[in-house]
Backbone as CSV, one residue per row, in Angstrom:
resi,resn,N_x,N_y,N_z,CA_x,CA_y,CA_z,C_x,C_y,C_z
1,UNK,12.245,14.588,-31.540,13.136,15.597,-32.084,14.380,15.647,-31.204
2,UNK,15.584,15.821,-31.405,16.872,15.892,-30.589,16.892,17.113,-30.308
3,UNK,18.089,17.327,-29.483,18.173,17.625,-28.929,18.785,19.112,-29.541
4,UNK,19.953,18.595,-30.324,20.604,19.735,-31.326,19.982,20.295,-32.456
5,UNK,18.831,19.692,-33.293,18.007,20.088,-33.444,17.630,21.393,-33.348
6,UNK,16.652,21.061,-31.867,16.029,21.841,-31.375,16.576,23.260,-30.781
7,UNK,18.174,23.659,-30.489,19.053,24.583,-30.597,19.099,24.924,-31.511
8,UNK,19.627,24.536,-32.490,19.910,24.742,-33.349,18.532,26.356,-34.304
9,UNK,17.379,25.584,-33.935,16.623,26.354,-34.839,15.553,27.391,-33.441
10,UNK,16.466,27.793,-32.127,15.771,28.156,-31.224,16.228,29.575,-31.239
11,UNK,17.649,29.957,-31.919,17.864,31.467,-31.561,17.609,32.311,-32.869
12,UNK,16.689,32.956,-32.234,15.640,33.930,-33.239,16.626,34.935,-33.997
13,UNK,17.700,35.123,-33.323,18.725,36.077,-34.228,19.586,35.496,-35.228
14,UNK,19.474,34.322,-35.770,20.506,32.961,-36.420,19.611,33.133,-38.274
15,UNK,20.628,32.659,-38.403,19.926,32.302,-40.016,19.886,31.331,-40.309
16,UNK,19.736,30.311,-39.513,19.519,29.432,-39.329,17.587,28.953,-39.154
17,UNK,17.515,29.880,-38.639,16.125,29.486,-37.662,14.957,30.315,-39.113
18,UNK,14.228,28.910,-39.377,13.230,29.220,-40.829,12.041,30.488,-40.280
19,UNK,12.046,30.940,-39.341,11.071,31.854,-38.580,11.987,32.822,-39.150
20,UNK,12.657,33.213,-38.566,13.752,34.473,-39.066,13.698,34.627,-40.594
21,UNK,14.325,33.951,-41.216,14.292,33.530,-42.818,13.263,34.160,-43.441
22,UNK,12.238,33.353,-42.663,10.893,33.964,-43.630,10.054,35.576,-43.108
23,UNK,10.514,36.011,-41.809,10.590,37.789,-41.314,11.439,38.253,-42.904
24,UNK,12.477,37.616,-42.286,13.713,38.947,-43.444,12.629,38.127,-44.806
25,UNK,12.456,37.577,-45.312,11.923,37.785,-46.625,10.190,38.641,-46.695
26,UNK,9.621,38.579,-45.510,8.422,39.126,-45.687,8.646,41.170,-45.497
27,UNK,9.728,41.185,-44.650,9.965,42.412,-44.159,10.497,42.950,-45.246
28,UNK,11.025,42.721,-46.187,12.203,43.095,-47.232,11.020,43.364,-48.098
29,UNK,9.650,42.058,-48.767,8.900,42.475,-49.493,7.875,43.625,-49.655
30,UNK,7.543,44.108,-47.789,6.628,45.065,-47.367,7.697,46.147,-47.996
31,UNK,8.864,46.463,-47.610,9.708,47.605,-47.897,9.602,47.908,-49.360
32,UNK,9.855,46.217,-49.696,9.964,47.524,-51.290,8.584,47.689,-52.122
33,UNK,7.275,47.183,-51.520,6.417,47.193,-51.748,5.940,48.691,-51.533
34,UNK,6.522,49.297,-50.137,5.953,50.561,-49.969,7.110,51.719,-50.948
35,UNK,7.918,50.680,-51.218,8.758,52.007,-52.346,8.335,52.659,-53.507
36,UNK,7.027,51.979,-53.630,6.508,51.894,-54.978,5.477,53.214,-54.341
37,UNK,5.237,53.184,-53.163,4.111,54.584,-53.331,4.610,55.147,-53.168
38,UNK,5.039,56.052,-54.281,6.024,57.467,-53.976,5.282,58.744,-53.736
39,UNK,6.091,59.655,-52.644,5.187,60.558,-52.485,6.115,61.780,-53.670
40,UNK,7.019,61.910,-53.669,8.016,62.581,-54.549,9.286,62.022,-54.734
41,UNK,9.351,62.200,-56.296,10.916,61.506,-56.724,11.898,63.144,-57.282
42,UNK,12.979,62.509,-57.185,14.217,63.782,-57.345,14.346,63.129,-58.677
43,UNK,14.836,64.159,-59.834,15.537,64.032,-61.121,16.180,62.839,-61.256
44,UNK,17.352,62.729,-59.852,18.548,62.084,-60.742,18.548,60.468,-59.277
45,UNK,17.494,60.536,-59.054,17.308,59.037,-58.279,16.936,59.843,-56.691
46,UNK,16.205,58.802,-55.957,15.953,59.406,-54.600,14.583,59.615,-55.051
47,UNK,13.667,58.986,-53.539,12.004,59.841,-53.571,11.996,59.813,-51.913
48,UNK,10.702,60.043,-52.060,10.333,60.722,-50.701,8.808,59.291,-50.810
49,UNK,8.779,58.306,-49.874,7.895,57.360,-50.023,7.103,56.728,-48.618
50,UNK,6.191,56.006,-48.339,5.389,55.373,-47.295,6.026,54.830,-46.405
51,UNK,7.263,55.319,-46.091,7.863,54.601,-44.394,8.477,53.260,-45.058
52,UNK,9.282,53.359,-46.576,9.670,51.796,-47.089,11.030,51.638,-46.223
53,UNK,11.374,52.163,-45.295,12.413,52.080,-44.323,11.888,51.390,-43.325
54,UNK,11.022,51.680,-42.977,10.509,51.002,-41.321,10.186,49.748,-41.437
55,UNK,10.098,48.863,-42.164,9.826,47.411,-42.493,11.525,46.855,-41.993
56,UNK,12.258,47.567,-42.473,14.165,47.002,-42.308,13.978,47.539,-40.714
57,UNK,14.328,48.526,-40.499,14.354,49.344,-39.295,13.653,48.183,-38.332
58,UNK,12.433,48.437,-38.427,11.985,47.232,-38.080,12.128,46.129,-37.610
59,UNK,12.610,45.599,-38.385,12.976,44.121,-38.467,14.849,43.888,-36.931
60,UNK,15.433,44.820,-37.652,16.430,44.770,-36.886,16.309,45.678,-35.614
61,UNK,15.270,46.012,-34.949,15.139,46.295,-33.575,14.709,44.903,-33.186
62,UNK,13.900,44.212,-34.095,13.307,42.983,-33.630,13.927,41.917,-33.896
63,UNK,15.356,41.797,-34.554,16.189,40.596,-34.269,17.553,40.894,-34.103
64,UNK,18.034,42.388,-34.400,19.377,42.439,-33.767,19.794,43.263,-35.124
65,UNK,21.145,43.924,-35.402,21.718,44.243,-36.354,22.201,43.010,-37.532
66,UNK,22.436,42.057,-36.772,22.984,41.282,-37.938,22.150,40.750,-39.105
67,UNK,20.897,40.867,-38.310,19.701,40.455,-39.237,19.325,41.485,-40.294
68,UNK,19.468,42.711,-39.621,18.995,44.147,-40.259,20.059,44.904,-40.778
69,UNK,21.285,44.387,-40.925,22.081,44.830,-41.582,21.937,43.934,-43.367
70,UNK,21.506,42.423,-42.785,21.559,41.401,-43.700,20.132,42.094,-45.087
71,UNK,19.216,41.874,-44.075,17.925,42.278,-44.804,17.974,43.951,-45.656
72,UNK,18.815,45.196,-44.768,18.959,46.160,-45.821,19.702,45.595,-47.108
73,UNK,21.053,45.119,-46.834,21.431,44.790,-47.983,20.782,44.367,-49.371
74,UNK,19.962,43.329,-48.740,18.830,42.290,-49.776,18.045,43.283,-50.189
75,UNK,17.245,44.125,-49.252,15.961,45.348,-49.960,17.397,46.503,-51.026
76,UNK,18.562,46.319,-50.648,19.519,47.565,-51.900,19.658,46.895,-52.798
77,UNK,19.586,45.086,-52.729,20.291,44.755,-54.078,19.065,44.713,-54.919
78,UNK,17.537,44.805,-53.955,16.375,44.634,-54.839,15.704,46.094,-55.124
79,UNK,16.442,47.225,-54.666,16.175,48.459,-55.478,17.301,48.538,-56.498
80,UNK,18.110,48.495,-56.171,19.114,48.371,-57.612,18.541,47.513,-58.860
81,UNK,17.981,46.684,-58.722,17.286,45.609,-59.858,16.172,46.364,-60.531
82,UNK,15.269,47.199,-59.316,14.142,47.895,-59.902,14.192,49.398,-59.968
83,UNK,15.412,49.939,-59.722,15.864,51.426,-60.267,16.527,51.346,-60.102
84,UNK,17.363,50.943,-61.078,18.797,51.271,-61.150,19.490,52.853,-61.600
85,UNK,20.604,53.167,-60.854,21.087,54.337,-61.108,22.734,54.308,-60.885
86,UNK,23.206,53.761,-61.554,24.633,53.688,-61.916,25.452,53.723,-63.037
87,UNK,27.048,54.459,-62.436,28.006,55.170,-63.139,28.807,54.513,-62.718
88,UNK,29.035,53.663,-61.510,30.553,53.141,-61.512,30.235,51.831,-60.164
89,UNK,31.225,50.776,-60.311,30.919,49.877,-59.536,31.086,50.437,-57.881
90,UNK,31.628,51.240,-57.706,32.127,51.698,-56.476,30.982,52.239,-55.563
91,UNK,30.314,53.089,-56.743,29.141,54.126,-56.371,27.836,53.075,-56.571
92,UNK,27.608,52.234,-56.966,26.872,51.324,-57.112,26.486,50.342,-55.860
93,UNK,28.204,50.551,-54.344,28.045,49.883,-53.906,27.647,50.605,-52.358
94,UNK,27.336,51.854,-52.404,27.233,53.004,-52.315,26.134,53.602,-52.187
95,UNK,25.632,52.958,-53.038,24.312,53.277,-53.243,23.331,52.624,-52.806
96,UNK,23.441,51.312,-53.083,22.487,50.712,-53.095,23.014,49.516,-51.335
97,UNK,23.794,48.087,-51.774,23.631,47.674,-50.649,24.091,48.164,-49.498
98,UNK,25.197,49.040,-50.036,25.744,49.641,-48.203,24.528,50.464,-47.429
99,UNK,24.161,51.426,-48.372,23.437,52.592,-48.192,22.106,52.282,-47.340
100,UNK,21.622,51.132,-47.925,20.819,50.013,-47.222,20.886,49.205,-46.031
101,UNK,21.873,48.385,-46.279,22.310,47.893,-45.550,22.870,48.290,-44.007
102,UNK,22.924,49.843,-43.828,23.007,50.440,-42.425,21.824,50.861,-41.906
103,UNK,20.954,50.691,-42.832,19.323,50.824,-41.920,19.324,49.498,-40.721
104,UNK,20.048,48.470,-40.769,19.888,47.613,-39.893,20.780,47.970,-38.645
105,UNK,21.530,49.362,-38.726,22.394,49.208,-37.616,21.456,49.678,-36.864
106,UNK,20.216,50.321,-36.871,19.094,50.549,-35.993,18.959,49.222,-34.799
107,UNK,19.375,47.681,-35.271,19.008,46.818,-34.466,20.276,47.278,-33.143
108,UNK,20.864,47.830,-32.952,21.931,48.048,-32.235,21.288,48.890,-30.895
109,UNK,19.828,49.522,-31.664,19.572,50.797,-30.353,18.157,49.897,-29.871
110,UNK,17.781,48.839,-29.858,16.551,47.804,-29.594,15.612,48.370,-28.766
111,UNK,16.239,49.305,-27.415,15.712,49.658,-26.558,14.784,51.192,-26.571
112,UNK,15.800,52.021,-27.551,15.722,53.010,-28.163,15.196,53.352,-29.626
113,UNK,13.842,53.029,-29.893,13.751,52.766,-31.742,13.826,53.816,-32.447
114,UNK,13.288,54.803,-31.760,13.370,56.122,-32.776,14.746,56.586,-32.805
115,UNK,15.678,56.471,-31.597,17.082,56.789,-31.672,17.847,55.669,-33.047
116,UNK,17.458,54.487,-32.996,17.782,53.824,-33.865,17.587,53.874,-35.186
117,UNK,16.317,54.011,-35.317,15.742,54.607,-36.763,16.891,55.857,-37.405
118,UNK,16.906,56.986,-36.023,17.709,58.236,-36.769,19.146,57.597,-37.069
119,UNK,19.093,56.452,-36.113,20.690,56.134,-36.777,21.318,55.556,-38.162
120,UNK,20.239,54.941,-38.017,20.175,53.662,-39.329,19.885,54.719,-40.394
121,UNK,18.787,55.606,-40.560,18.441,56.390,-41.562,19.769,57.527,-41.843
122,UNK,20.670,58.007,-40.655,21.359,59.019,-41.203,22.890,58.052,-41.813
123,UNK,22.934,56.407,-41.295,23.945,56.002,-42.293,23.416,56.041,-43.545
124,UNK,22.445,55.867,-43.640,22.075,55.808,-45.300,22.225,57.162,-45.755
125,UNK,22.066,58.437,-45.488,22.240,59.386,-45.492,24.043,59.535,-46.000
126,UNK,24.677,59.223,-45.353,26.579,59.322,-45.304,26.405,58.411,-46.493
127,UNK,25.971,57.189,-46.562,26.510,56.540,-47.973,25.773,57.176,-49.564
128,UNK,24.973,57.468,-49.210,24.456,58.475,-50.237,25.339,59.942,-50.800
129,UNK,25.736,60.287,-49.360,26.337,61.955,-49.655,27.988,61.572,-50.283
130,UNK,28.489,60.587,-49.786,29.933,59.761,-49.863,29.714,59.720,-51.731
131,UNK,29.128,58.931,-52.445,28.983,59.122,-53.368,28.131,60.224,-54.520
132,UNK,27.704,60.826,-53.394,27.225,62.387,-54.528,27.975,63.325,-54.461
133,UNK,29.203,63.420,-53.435,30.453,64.045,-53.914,31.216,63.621,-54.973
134,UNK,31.336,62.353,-54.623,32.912,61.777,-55.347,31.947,60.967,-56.863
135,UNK,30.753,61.084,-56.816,30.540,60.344,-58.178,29.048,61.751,-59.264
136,UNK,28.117,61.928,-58.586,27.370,62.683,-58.933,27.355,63.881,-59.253
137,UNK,27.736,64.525,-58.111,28.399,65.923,-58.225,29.177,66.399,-59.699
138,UNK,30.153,65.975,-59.643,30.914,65.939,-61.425,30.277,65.582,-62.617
139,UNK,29.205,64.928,-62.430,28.013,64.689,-63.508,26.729,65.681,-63.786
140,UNK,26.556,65.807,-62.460,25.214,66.626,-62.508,24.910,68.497,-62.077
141,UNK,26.655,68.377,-61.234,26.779,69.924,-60.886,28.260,70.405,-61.037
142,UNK,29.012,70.176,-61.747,30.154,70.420,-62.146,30.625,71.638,-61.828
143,UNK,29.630,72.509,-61.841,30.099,74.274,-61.499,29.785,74.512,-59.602
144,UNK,28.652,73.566,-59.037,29.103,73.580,-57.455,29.863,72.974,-56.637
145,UNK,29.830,73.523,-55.412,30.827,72.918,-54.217,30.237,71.504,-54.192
146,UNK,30.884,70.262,-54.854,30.549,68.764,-54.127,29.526,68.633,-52.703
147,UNK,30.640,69.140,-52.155,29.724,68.577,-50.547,28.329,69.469,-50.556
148,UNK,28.084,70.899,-50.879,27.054,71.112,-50.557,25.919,70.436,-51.420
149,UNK,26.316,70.364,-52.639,25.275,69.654,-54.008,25.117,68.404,-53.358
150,UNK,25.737,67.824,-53.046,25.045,66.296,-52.249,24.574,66.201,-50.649
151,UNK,24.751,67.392,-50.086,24.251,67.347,-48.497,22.940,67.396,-48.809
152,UNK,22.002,68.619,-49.744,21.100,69.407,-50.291,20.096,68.340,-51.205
153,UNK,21.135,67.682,-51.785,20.439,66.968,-52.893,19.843,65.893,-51.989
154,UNK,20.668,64.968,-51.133,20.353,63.605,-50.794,19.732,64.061,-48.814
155,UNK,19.586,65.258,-48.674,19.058,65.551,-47.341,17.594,65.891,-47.563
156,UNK,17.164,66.623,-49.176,16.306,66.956,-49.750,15.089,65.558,-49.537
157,UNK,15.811,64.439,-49.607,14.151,63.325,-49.884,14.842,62.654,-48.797
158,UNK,16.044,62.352,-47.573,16.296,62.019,-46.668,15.128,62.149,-45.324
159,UNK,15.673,63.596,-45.214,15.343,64.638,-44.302,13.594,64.332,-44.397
160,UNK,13.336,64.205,-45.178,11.603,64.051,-45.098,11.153,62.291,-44.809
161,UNK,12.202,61.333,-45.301,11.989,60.000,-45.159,11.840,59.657,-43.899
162,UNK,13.407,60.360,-42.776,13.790,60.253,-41.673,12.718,60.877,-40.922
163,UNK,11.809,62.104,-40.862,10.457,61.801,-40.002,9.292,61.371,-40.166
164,UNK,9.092,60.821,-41.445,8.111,59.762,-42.005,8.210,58.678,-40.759
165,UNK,9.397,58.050,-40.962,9.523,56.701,-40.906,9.671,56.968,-39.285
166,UNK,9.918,58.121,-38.886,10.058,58.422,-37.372,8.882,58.181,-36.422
167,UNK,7.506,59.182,-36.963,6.401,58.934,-37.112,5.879,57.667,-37.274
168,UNK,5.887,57.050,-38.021,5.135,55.543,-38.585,5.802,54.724,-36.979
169,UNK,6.886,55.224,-36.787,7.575,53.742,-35.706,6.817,54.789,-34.396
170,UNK,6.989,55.473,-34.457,6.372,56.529,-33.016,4.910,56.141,-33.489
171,UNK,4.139,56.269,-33.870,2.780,55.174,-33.926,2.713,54.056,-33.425
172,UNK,3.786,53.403,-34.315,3.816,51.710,-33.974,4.201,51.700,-32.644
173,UNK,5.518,52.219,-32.012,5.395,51.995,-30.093,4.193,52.480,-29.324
174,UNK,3.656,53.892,-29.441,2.701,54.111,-29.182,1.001,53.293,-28.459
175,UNK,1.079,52.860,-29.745,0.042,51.801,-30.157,0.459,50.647,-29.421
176,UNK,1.365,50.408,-28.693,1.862,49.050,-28.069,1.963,48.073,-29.231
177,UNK,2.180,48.539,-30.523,2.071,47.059,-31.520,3.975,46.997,-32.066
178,UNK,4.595,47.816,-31.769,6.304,47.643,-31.794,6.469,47.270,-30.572
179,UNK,6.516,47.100,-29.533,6.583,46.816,-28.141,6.134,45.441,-28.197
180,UNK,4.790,45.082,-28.351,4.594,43.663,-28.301,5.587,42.999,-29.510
181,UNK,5.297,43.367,-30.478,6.257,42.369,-31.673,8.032,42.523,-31.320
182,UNK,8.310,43.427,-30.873,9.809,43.035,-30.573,9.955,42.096,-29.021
């Protein structure tokens, strides 16, 4: 085997390297696998579910943000496919891959997971509320204040996700089984 090769497929944070590849595709499938056990769903999109965050979260304490920014994206464009909830391309993007896609900025706090988790979970939080002002709100509460109808609405199955998934990773370090795998 050469030499470049063997670089080539050695740094675990690369997308390059078929080890990585096949994490972000197994980690992405556990997530939306646990989306499906819902513990409570809201009217107009949003549930409250089995820690389907901590699989991303996850993943990007254990290879970095770029990975876990990559892999939320992929788990938003694959809840958008399997609940879709859109009114406009903007809010669509909003919703789903951005909104997602900052669960990986958790890989940023590596050292810190539960600090990371709250981070990653409260961007998803801002891209959620960003569009339940400016897109939902006028649809679904026309007679309230924007910002509070979407702090309320999207803090409502947030706020309960964010110590789910707080919990599940405070287990997993605990347990020495996040510690060994990162």
């Amino acid at each position: 085997m050469n030499k470049e090769y063997n670089n080539e497929f050695s740094d675990l944070s690369s997308f390059n390297n078929p080890k990585v590849l096949a994490e972000m595709a197994i980690f992405v499938a556990l997530a939306t696998a646990l989306s499906f056990i819902i513990v409570y769903t809201l009217p107009q999109g949003g549930s409250i579910t089995a820690a389907s965050m901590v699989p991303i979260v996850w993943l990007a304490l254990r290879r970095g943000a770029k990975i876990g920014i990559t892999s939320g994206v992929i788990y938003g464009i694959i809840q958008l496919i399997v609940l879709p909830y859109v009114i406009d391309p903007i809010q669509l993007l909003l919703d789903y891959p951005l909104a997602f896609g900052v669960l990986g900025l958790a890989g940023f706090f590596q050292k810190k997971p539960l600090f990371g988790a709250a981070v990653g979970i409260s961007g998803r939080f801002i891209m959620h509320f960003i569009a339940g002002i400016v897109y939902w709100a006028p649809v679904y509460a026309p007679n309230l204040n924007p910002f509070s109808y979407s702090a309320i609405y999207n803090g409502s199955y947030l706020l309960p996700e964010l110590v789910i998934s707080g919990f599940v990773l405070y287990l997993l370090q605990k347990s020495k089984v996040l510690r060994a795998y990162l």
